[in-house]
FIMIMAR-726046 format. One record per residue (C-alpha): residue number from 1; residue in three letters; chain; z, y, x. Coordinates in pm, 1 decimal, padded with zeros to 6 digits, always signed. Example, Ala and Ser with C-alpha at 12.3 -4.5 7.8 and 13.67 -1.06 7.14 Angstrom:
<recs>
1  ALA  A  +00780.0  -00450.0  +01230.0 $
2  SER  A  +00714.0  -00106.0  +01367.0 $
</recs>
This chain:
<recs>
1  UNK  A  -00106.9  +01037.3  +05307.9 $
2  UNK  A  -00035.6  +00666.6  +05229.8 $
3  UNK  A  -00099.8  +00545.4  +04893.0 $
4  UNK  A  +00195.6  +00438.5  +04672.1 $
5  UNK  A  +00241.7  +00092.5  +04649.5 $
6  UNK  A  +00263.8  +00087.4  +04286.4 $
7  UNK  A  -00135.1  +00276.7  +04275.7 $
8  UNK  A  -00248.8  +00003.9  +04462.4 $
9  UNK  A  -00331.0  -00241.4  +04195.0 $
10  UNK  A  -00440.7  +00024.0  +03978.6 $
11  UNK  A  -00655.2  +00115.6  +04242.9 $
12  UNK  A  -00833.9  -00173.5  +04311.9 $
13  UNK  A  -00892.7  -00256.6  +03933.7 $
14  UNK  A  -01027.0  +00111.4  +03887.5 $
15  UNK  A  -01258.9  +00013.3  +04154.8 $
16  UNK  A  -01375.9  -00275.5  +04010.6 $
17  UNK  A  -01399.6  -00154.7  +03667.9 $
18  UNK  A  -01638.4  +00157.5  +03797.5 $
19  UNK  A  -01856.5  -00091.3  +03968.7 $
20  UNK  A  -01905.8  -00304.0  +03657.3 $
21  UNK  A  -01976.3  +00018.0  +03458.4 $
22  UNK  A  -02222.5  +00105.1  +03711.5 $
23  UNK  A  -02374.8  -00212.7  +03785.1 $
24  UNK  A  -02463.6  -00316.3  +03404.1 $
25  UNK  A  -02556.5  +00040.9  +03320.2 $
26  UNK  A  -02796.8  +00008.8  +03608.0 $
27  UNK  A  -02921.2  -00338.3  +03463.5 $
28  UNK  A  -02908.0  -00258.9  +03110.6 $
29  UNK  A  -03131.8  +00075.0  +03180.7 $
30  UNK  A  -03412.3  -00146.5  +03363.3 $
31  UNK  A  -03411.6  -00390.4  +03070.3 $
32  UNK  A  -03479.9  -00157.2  +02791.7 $
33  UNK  A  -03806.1  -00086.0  +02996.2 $
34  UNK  A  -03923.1  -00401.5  +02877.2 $
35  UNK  A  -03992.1  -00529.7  +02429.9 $
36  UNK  A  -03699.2  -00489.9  +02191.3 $
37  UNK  A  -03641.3  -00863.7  +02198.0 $
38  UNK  A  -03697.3  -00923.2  +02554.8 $
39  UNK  A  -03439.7  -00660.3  +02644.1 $
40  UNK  A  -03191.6  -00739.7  +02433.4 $
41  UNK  A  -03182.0  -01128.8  +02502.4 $
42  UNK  A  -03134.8  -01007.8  +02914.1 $
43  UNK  A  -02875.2  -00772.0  +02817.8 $
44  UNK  A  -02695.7  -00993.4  +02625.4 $
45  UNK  A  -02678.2  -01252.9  +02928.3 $
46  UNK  A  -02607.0  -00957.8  +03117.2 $
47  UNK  A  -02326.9  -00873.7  +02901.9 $
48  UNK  A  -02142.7  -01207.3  +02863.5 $
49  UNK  A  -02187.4  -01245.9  +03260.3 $
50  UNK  A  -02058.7  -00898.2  +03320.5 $
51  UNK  A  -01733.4  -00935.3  +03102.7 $
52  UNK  A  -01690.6  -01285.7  +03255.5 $
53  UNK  A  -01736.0  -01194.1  +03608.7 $
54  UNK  A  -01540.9  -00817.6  +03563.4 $
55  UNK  A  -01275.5  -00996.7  +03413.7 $
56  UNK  A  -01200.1  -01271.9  +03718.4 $
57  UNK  A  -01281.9  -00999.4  +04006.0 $
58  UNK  A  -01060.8  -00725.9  +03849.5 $
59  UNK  A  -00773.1  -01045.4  +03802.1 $
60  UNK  A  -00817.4  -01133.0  +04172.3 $
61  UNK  A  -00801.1  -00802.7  +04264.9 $
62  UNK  A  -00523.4  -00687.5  +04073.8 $
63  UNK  A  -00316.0  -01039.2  +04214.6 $
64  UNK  A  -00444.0  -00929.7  +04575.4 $
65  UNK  A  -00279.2  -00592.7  +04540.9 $
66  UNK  A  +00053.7  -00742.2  +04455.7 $
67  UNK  A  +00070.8  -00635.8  +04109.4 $
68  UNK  A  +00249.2  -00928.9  +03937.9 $
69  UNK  A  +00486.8  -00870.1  +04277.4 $
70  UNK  A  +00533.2  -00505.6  +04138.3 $
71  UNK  A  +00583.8  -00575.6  +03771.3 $
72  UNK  A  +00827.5  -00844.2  +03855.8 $
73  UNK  A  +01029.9  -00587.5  +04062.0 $
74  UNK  A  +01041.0  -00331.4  +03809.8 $
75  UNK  A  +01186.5  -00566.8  +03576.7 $
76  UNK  A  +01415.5  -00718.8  +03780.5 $
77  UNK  A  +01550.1  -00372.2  +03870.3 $
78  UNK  A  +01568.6  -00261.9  +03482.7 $
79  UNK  A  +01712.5  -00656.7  +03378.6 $
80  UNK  A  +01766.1  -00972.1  +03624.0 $
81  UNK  A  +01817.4  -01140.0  +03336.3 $
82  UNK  A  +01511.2  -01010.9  +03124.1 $
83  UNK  A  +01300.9  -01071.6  +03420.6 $
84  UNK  A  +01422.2  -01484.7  +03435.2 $
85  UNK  A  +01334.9  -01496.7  +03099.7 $
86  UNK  A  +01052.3  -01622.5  +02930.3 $
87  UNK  A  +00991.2  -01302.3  +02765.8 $
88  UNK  A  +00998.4  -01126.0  +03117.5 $
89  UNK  A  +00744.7  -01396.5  +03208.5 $
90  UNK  A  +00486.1  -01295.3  +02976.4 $
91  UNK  A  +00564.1  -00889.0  +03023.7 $
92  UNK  A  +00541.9  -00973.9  +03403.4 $
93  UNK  A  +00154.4  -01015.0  +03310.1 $
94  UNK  A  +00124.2  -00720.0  +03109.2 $
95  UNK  A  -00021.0  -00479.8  +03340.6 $
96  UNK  A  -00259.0  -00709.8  +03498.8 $
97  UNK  A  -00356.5  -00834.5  +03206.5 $
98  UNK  A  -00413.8  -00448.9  +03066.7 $
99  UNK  A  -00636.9  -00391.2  +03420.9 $
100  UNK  A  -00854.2  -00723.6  +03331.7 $
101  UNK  A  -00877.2  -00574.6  +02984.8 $
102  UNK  A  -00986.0  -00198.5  +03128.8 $
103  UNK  A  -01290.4  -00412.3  +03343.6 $
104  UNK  A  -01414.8  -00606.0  +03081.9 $
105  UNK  A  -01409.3  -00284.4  +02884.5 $
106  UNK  A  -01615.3  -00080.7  +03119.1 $
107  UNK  A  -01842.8  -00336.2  +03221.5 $
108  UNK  A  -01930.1  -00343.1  +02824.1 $
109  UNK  A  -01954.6  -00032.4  +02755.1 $
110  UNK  A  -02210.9  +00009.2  +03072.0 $
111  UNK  A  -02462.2  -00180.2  +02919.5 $
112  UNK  A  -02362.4  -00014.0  +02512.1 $
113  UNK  A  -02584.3  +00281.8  +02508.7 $
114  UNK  A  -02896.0  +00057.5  +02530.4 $
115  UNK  A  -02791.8  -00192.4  +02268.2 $
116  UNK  A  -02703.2  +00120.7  +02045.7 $
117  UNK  A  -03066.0  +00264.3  +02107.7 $
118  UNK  A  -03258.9  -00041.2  +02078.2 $
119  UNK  A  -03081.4  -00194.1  +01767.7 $
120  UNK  A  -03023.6  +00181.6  +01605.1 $
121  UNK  A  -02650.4  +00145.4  +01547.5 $
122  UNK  A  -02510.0  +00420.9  +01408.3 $
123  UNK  A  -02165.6  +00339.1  +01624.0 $
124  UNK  A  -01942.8  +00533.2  +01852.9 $
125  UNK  A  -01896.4  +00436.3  +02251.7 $
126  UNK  A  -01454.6  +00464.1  +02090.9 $
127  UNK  A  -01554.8  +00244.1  +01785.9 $
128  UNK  A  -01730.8  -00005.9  +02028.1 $
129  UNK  A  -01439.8  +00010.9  +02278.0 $
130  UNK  A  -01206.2  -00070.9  +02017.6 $
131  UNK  A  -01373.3  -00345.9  +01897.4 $
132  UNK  A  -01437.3  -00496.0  +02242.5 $
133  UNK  A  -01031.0  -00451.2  +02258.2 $
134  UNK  A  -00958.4  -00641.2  +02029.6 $
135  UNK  A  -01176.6  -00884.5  +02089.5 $
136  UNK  A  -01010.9  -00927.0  +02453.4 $
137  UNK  A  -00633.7  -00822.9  +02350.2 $
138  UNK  A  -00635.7  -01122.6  +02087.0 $
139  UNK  A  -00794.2  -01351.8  +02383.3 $
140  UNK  A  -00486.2  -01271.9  +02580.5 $
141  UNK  A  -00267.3  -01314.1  +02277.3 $
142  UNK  A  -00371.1  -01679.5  +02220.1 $
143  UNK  A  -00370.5  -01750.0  +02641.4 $
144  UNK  A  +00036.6  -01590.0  +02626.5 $
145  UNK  A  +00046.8  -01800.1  +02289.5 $
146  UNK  A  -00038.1  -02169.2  +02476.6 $
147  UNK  A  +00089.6  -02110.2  +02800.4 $
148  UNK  A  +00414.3  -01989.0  +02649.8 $
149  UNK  A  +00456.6  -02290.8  +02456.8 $
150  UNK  A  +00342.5  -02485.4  +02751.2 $
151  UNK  A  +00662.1  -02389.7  +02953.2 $
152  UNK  A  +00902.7  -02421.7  +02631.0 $
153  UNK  A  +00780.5  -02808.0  +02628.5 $
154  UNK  A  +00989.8  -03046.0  +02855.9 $
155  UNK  A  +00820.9  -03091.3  +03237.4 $
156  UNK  A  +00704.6  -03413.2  +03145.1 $
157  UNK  A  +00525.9  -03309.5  +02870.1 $
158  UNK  A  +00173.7  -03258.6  +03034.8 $
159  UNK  A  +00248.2  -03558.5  +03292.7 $
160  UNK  A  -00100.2  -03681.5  +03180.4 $
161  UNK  A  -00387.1  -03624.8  +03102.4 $
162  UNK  A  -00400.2  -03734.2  +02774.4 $
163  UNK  A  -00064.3  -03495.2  +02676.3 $
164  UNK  A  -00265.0  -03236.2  +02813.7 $
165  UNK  A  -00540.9  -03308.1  +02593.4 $
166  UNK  A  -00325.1  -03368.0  +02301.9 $
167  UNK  A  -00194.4  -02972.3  +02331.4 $
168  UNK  A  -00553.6  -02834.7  +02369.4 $
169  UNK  A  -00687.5  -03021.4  +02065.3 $
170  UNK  A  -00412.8  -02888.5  +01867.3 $
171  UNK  A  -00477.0  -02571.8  +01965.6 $
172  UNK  A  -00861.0  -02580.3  +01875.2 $
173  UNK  A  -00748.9  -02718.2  +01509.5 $
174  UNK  A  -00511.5  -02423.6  +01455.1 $
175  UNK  A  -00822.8  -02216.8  +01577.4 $
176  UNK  A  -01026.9  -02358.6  +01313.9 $
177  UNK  A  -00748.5  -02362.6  +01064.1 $
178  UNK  A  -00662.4  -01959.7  +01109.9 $
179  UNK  A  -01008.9  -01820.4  +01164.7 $
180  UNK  A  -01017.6  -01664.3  +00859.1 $
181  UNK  A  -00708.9  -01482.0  +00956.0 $
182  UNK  A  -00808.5  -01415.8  +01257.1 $
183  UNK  A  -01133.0  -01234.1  +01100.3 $
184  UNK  A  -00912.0  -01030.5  +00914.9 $
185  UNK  A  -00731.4  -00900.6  +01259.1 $
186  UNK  A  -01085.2  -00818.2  +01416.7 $
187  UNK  A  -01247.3  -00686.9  +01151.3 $
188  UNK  A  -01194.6  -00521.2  +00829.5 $
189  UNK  A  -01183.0  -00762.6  +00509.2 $
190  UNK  A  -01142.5  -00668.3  +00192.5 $
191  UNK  A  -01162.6  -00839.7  -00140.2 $
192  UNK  A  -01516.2  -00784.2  -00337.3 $
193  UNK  A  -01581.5  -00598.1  -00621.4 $
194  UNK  A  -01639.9  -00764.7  -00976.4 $
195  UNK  A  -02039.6  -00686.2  -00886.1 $
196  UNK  A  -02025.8  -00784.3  -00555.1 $
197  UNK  A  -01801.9  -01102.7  -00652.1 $
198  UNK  A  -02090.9  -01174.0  -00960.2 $
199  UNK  A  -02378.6  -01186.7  -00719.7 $
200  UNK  A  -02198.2  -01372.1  -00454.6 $
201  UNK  A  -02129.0  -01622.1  -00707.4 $
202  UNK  A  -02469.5  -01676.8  -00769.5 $
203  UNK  A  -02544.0  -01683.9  -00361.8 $
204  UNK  A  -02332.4  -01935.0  -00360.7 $
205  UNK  A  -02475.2  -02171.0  -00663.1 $
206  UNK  A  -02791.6  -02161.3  -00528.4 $
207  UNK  A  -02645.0  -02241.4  -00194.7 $
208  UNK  A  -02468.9  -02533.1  -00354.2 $
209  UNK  A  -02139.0  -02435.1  -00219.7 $
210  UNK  A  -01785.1  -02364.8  -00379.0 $
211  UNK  A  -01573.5  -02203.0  -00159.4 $
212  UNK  A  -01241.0  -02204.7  -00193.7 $
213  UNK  A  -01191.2  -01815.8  -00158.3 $
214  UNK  A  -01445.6  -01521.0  -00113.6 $
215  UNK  A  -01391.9  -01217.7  +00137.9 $
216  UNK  A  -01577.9  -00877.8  +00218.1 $
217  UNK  A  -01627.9  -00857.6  +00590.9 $
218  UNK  A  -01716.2  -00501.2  +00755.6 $
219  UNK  A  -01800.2  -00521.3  +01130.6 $
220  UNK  A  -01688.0  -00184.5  +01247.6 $
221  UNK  A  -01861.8  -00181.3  +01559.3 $
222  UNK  A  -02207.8  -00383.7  +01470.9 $
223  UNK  A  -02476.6  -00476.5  +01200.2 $
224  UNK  A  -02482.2  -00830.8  +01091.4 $
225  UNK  A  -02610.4  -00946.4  +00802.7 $
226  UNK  A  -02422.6  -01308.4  +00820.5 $
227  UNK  A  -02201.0  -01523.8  +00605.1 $
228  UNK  A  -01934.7  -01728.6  +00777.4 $
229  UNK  A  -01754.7  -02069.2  +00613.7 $
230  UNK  A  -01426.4  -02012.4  +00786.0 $
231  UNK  A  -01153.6  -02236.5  +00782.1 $
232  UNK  A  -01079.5  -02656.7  +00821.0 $
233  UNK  A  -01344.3  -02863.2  +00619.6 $
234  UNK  A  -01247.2  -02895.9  +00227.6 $
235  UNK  A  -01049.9  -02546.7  +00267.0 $
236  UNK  A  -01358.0  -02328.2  +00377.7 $
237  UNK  A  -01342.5  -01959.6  +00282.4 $
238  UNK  A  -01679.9  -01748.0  +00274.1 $
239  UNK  A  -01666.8  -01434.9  +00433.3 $
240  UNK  A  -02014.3  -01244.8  +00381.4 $
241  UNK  A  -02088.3  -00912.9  +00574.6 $
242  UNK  A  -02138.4  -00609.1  +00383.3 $
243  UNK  A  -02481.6  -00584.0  +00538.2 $
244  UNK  A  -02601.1  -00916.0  +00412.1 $
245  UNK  A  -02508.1  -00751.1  +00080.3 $
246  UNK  A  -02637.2  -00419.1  +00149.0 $
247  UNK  A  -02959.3  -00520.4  +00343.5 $
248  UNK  A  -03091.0  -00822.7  +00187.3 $
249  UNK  A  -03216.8  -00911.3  -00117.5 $
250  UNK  A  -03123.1  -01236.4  -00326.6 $
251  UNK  A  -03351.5  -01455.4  -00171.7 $
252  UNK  A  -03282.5  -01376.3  +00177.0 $
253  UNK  A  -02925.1  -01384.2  +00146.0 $
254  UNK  A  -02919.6  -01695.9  -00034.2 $
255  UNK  A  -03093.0  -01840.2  +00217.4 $
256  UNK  A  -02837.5  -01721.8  +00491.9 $
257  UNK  A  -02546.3  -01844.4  +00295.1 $
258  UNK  A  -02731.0  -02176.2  +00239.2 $
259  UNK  A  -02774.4  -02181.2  +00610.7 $
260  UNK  A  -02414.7  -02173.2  +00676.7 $
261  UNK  A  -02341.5  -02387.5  +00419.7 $
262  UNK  A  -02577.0  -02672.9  +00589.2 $
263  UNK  A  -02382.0  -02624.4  +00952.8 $
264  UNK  A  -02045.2  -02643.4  +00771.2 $
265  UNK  A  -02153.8  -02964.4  +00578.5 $
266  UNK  A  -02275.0  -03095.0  +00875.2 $
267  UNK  A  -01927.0  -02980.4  +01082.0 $
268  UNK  A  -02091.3  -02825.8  +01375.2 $
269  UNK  A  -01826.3  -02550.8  +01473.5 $
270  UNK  A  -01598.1  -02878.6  +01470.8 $
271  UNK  A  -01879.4  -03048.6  +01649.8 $
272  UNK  A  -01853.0  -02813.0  +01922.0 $
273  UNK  A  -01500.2  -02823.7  +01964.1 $
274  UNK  A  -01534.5  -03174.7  +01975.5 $
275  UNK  A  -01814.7  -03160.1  +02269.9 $
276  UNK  A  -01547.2  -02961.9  +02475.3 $
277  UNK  A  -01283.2  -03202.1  +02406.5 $
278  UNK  A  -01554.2  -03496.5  +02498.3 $
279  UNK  A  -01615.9  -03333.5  +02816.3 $
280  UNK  A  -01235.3  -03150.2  +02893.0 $
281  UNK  A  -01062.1  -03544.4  +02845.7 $
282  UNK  A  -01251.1  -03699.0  +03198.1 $
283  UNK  A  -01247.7  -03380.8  +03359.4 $
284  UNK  A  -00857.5  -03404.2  +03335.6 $
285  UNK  A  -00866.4  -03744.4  +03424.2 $
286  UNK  A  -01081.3  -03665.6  +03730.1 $
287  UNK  A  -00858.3  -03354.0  +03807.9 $
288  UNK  A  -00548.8  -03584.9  +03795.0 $
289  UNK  A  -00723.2  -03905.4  +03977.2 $
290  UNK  A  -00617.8  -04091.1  +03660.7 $
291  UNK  A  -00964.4  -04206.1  +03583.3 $
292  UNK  A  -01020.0  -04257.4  +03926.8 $
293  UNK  A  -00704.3  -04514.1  +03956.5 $
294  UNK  A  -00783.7  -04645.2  +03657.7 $
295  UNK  A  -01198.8  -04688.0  +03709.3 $
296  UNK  A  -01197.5  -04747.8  +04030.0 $
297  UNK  A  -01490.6  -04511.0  +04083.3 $
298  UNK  A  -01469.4  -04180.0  +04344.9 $
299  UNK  A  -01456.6  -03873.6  +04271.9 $
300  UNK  A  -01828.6  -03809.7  +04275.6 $
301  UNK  A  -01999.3  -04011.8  +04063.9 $
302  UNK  A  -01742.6  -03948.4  +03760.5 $
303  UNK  A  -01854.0  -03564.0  +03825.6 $
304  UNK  A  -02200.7  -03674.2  +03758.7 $
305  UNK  A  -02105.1  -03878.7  +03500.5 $
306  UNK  A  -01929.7  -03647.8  +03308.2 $
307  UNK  A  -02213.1  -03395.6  +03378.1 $
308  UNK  A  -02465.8  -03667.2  +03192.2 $
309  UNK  A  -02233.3  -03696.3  +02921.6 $
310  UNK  A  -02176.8  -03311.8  +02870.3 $
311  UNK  A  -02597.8  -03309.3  +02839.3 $
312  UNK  A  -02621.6  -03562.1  +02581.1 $
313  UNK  A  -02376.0  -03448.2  +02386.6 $
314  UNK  A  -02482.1  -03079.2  +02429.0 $
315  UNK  A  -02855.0  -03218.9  +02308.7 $
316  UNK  A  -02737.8  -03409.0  +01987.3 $
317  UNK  A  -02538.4  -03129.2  +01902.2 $
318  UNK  A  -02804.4  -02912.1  +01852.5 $
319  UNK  A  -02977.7  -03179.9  +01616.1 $
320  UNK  A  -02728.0  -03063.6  +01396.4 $
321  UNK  A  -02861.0  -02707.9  +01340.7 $
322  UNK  A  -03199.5  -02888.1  +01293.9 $
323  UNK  A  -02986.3  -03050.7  +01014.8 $
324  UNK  A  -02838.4  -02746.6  +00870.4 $
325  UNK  A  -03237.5  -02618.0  +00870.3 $
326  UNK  A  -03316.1  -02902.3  +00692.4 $
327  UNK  A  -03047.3  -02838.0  +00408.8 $
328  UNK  A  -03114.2  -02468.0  +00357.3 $
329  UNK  A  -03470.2  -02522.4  +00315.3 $
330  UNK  A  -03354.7  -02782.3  +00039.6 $
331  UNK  A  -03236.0  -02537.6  -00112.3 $
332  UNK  A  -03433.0  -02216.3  -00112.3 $
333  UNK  A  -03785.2  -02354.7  +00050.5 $
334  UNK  A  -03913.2  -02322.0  +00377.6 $
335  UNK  A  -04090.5  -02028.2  +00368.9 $
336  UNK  A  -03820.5  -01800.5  +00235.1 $
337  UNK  A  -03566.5  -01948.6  +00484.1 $
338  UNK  A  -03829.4  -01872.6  +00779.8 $
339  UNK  A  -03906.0  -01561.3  +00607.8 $
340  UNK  A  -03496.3  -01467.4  +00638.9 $
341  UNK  A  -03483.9  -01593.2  +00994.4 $
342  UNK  A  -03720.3  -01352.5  +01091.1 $
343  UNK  A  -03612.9  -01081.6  +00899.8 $
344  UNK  A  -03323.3  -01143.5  +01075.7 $
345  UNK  A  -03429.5  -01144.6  +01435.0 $
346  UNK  A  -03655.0  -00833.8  +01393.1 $
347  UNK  A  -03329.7  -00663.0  +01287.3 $
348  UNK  A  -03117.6  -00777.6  +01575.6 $
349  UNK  A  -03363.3  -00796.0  +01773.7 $
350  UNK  A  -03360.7  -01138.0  +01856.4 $
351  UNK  A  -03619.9  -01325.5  +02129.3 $
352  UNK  A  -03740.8  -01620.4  +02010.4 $
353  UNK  A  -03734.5  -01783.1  +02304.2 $
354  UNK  A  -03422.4  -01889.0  +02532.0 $
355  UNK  A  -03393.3  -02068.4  +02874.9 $
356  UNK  A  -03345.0  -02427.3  +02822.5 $
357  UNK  A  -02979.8  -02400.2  +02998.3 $
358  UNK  A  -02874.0  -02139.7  +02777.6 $
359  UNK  A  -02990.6  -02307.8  +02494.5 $
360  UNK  A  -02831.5  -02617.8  +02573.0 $
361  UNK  A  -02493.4  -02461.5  +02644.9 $
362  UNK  A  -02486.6  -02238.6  +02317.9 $
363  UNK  A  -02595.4  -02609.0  +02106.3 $
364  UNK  A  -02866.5  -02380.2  +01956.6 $
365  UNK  A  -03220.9  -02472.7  +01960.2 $
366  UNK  A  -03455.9  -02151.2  +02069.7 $
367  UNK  A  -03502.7  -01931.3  +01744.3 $
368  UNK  A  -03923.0  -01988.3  +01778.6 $
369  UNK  A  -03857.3  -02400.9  +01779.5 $
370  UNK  A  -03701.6  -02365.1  +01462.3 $
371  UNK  A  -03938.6  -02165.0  +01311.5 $
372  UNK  A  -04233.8  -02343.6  +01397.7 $
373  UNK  A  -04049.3  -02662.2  +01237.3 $
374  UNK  A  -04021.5  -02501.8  +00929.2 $
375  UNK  A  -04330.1  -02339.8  +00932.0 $
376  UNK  A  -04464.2  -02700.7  +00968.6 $
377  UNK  A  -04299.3  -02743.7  +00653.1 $
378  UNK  A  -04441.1  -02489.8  +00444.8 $
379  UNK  A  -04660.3  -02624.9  +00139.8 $
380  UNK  A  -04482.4  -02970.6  +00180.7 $
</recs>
């Protein structure tokens, strides 16, 4: 019996989705064979190249089988008009964008079990999925977001590179500018109570910051004990988890809050916006042949320029958590801040050791560099 055309995409994401479940199950459950850390540093490369990957083969797939074709018609026979819309637009993407969701999802959720057993979270495979969800849903949310105000802008709007630009760096400042809000859409935050707000008050004197607000964060579907300065520079708002409050003592969770304090003072979440501006601008140009007309260079070597460039920049920006290191052990001394760090690894299981590229990619300096550079530091 022939399959209806309308199964057909569903079909062919379901099919990807079970082979992403399968294949990082299959990986994830040959990892924990090996040490704690070991395993969990390959199955979080796993994980990030699973959700990646799921997520462009079940898009592909789901655009093979016709579905935006399918969605479109469906409108178009409930509204013509809805479906020349701009809202139809977006709702023509829906579906497909629900199947990409449903891949990324399973190919998660393969690998979960392990990272539950190996980190002993006390979390559900429904909590997890939820939080992966949301994660993913408010992805999509922001893509509709730019792209929707991409095609309300006149056509000559992005006629350059630089307009182009212009749009994305916006968009990374209202990032930066909403992340607390955004926080409080993924997670949980609550305001703390006149205990919590007294010791967090004193976290934050002898981290030598003032923030302008102070937040309760609970991660429903993990067990961090982090503090995050959200928020543009001069309007930062600390968020601190409820494990750093329930797990660690004074010292330690100074020492973490001092920590963030150093890579806010020394702007690296703007620096790394700023890298992938650096690098986004000639790729444009390149993309365009602007830089081309205007250089007078091929093709070729501005790729390998612009690969140099994204290297340096990726390098000096991870001076900057050296920097931060620097500032937290100011302030609480270098052995308790390595003391922390490790405390800290051991609990998430942490390798201390990365692969250069990795490394250089994230702008984070392996975990056992650091901490021999502070233990160098000890007695000073």
């Amino acid at each position: 019996m022939a399959v209806p055309a309308v199964a057909s995409p569903a079909i062919a994401v379901g099919v990807v989705a079970v082979l992403s479940f399968a294949t990082l199950r299959l990986y994830a459950r040959r990892a924990a064979k090996e040490p704690p850390k070991i395993a969990m540093r390959r199955i979080r490369v796993a994980i990030a190249a699973g959700a990646v990957s799921s997520g462009v083969v079940a898009l592909l797939a789901a655009v093979a089988a016709d579905a935006l074709d399918l969605t479109e018609a469906s409108l178009r026979a409930v509204s013509p008009a809805l479906a020349e819309s701009p809202v139809g637009a977006v709702l023509t993407w829906i579906p497909t964008i629900f199947g990409v969701t449903v891949a990324i999802e399973a190919s998660y959720l393969g690998a979960f079990p392990f990272v539950r057993e190996i980190r002993d979270l006390g979390v559900s495979v429904p909590t997890a999925a939820w939080s992966v969800a949301k994660y993913v849903g408010q992805f999509f949310a922001l893509l509709v977001a730019v792209l929707g105000t991409m095609n309300l802008l006149p056509a000559g709007a992005f006629a350059s590179s630089l307009s182009t630009l212009a749009l994305l760096v916006a968009v990374g400042a209202a990032l930066l500018a909403l992340q607390p809000w955004v926080l409080a859409l993924q997670h949980d935050v609550r305001e703390p109570t006149d205990a919590e707000r007294e010791r967090i008050a004193g976290l934050c004197e002898t981290a030598g910051v003032s923030p302008r607000t102070v937040r309760v964060l609970d991660l429903d579907s993990n067990s961090v004990a982090t503090a995050t300065l959200a928020g543009l520079p001069g309007h930062r708002r600390l968020l601190v988890t409820t494990d750093l409050l329930a797990d660690l003592d004074d010292r330690y969770a100074a020492a973490v809050v001092a920590s963030e304090t150093g890579r806010a003072n020394h702007y690296y979440r703007e620096a790394k916006f700023a890298v992938l501006f650096a690098v986004a601008a000639p790729v444009l140009g390149v993309s365009s042949g602007e830089l081309q007309s205007l250089t007078g260079v091929d093709a070729a070597p501005l790729a390998l320029g612009i690969v140099a460039l994204a290297v340096v920049l990726l390098w000096l920006g991870r001076r900057l958590v050296y920097a931060a290191d620097d500032y937290a052990v100011d302030r609480v001394g270098a052995e308790t801040f390595a003391e922390t760090l490790e405390t800290l690894a051991d609990d998430l299981a942490v390798s201390y050791e990365s692969g250069r590229l990795l490394s250089l990619l994230l702008m984070r300096p392996p975990l056992g560099r650091r901490l021999d550079r502070l233990r160098s530091r000890i007695g000073d």
